[in-house]
N, C-alpha and C positions, 0 to 999 in steps of 0.2 A: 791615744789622741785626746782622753780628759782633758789634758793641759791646756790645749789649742780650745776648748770649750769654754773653759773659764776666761781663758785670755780673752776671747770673746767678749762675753759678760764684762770683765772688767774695763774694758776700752771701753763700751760700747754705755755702764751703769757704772761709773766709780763706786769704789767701796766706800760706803760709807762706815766708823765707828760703830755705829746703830745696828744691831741685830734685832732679827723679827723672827716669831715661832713660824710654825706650821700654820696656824690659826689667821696669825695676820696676812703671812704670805699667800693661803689660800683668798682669803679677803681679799687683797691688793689685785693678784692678779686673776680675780672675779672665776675661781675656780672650786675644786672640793679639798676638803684637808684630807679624803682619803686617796684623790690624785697626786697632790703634793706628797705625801707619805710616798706613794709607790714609785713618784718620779726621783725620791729621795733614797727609796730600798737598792730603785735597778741602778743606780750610780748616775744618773742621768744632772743630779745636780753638786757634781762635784763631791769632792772631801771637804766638807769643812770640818774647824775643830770640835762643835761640838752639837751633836747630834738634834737635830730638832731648832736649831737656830742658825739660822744662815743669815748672810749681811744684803746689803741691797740688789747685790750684779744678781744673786739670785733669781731674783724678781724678773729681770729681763730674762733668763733661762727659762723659767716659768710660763712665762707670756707666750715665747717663741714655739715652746714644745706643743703648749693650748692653740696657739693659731697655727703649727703645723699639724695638727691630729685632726681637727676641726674642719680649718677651709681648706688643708688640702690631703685630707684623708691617712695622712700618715700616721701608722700605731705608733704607740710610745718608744716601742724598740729600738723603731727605726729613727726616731727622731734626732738621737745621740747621736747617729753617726751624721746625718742631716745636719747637724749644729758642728760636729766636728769638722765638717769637710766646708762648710761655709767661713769656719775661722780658718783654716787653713786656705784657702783662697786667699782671703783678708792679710796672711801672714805676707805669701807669694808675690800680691798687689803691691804690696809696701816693700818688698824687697826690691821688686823689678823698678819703684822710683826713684829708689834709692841708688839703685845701680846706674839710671838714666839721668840722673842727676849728677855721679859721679865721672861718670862720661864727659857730660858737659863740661869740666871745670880743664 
């Protein structure tokens, strides 16, 4: 379900060209660069290509995983499937308009 993760992030934070280390990304999204590491170890922030630089959707994976551990007590673990099952909703949403819109015609 990675994929559905990223998809995520990508709709949600276009990619931008710009890649940012661990350093800034822990920066950005006001957290520790030994969080970002471990959120980076357990797969939690995708495959990018090269290790220690990730592009901007990042950033909103980041945020998401912090304010799910945070305010609503969910460990890291769990938060991957938390992000997976949310893009997947989002997939689901957009197919069923699509469908009801094709109806219409």
């Amino acid at each position: 379900m990675r994929g559905h993760r990223k998809h995520l992030a990508r709709k949600v934070w276009s990619e931008s060209p710009k890649e940012i280390s661990f350093e800034e990304l822990a920066q950005r999204a006001e957290t520790t660069v030994e969080a970002v590491r471990q959120y980076s170890e357990m797969g939690l922030l995708g495959e990018e290509g090269q290790v220690g630089r990730f592009g901007e959707g990042t950033l909103f994976l980041v945020r998401r995983i912090e304010q799910l551990r945070v305010e609503y007590g969910v460990p890291a673990t769990g938060a991957g499937l938390v992000l997976d099952l949310a893009a997947r909703v989002e997939e689901l949403e957009e197919e069923i308009r699509s469908l009801r819109e094709a109806m219409r015609r």
